[in-house]
C-alpha positions as CSV (number, residue, x, y, z in Angstrom):
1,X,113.4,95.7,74.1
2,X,110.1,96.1,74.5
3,X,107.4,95.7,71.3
4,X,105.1,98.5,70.6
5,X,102.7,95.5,69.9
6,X,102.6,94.4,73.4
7,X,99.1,94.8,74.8
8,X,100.3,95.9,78.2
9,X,102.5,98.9,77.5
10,X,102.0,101.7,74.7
11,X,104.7,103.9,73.2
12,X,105.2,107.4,73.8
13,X,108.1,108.7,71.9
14,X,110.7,105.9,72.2
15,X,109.9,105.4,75.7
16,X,107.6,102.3,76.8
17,X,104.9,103.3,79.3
18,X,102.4,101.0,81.0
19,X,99.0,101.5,79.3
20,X,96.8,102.3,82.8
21,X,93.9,101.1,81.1
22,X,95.2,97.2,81.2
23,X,95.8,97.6,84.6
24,X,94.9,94.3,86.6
25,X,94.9,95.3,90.2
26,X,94.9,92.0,91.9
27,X,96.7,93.0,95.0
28,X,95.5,92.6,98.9
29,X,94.3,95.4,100.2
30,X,95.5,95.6,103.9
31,X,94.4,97.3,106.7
32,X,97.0,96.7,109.6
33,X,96.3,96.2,113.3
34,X,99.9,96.4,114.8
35,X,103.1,98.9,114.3
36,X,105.2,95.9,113.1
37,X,102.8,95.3,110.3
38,X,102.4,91.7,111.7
39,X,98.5,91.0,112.1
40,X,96.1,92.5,109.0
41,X,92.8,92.0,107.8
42,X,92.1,91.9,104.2
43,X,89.9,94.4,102.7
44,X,87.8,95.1,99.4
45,X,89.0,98.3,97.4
46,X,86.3,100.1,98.2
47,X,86.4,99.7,101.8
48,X,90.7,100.9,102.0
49,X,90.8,104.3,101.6
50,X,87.5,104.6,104.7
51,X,89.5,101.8,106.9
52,X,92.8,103.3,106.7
53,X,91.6,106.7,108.2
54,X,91.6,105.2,111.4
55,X,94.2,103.1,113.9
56,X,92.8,99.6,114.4
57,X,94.1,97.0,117.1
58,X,93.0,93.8,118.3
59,X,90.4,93.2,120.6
60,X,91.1,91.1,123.7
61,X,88.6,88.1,123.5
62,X,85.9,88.5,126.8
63,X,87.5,86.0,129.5
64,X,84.5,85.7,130.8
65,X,82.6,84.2,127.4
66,X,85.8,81.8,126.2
67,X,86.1,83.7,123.2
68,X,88.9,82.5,121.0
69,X,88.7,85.2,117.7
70,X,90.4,88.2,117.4
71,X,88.7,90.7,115.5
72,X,90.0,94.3,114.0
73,X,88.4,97.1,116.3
74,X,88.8,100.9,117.2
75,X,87.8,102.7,120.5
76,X,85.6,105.9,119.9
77,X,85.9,108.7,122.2
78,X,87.0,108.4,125.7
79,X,86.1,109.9,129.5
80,X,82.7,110.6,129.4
81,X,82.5,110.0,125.7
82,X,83.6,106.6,125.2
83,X,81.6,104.6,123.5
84,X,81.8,100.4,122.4
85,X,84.2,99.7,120.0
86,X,83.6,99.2,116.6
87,X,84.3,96.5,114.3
88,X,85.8,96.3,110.9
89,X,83.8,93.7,109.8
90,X,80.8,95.0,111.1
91,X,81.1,98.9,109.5
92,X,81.9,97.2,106.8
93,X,78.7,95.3,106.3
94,X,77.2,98.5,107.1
95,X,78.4,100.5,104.7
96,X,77.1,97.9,102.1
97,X,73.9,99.0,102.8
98,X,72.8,95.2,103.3
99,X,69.9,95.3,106.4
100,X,70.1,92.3,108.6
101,X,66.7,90.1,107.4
102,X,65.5,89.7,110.5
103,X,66.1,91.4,113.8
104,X,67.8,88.6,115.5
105,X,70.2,88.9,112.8
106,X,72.8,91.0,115.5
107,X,76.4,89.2,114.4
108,X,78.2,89.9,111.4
109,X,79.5,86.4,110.2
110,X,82.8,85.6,108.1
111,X,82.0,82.8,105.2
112,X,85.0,81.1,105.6
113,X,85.9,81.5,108.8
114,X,88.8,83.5,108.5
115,X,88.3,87.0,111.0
116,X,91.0,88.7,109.1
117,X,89.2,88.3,105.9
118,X,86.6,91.6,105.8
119,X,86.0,91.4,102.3
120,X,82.3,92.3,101.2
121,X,81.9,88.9,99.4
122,X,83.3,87.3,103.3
123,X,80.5,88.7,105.2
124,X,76.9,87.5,106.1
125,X,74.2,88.4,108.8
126,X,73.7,85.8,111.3
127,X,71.8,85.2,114.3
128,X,73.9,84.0,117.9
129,X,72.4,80.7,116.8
130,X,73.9,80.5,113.1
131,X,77.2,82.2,114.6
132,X,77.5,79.5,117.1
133,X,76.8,76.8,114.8
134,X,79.6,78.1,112.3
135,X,82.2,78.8,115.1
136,X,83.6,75.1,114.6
137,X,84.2,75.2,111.3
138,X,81.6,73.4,110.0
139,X,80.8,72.6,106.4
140,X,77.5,74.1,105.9
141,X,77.3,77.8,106.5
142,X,73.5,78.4,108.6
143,X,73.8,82.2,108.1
144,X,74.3,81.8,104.3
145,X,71.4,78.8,104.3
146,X,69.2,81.5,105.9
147,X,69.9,84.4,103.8
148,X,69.8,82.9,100.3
């Protein structure tokens, strides 16, 4: 039985209903890349609804340039219309409204390291320089020195 004096749920006739205004919503918010619902990336609540309009996949890293992360992307367009691919991480730091400080600020950099994690607190500016520099792993974060 449920108490009526239990913060979480109020009383409505005899019935106990879960008062919406204690709601904690602590959950990920995930937009996946794959049909299995394998590979994600984790984004803020305010970013889910805008990300899941769309069908992400993985980019192939460039064979050419070594590259060893795999990053959520979508094509736009195709034929004559095709245009680069876009990014979640990246048109998520844009819709922020954050500028990059400088313009050699190009790269969209993840704090921890993490590619999956798009989360607005995750994401920095950084220059090929700083992005290099963090690709490693390394303690200090050069795009978050810079910007700070």
């Amino acid at each position: 039985m449920i108490s009526s004096q239990h913060s979480k749920f109020v009383l409505i006739g005899n019935a106990p209903v879960f008062d919406p205004n204690e709601w904690q919503d602590q959950h990920e918010r995930r937009i996946y890349a794959d049909d299995t619902l394998l590979v994600y990336a984790v984004v803020d609540a305010e970013d889910y609804s805008w990300g899941c309009r769309w069908k992400w996949h993985i980019n192939k890293p460039h064979p050419k340039r070594h590259g060893q992360k795999k990053y959520l992307c979508r094509s736009v367009g195709w034929g004559k219309n095709y245009r680069p691919k876009l990014y979640l991480h990246v048109e998520i730091m844009k819709r922020m409204g954050v500028a990059p400080p400088t313009a050699a600020h190009t790269l969209v950099d993840h704090l921890d390291g993490d590619e999956f994690n798009c989360q607005r607190g995750n994401l920095v500016w950084a220059t090929h320089g700083e992005n290099n520099h963090n690709r490693y792993g390394r303690k200090t974060h050069k795009a978050l020195q810079c910007q700070t």
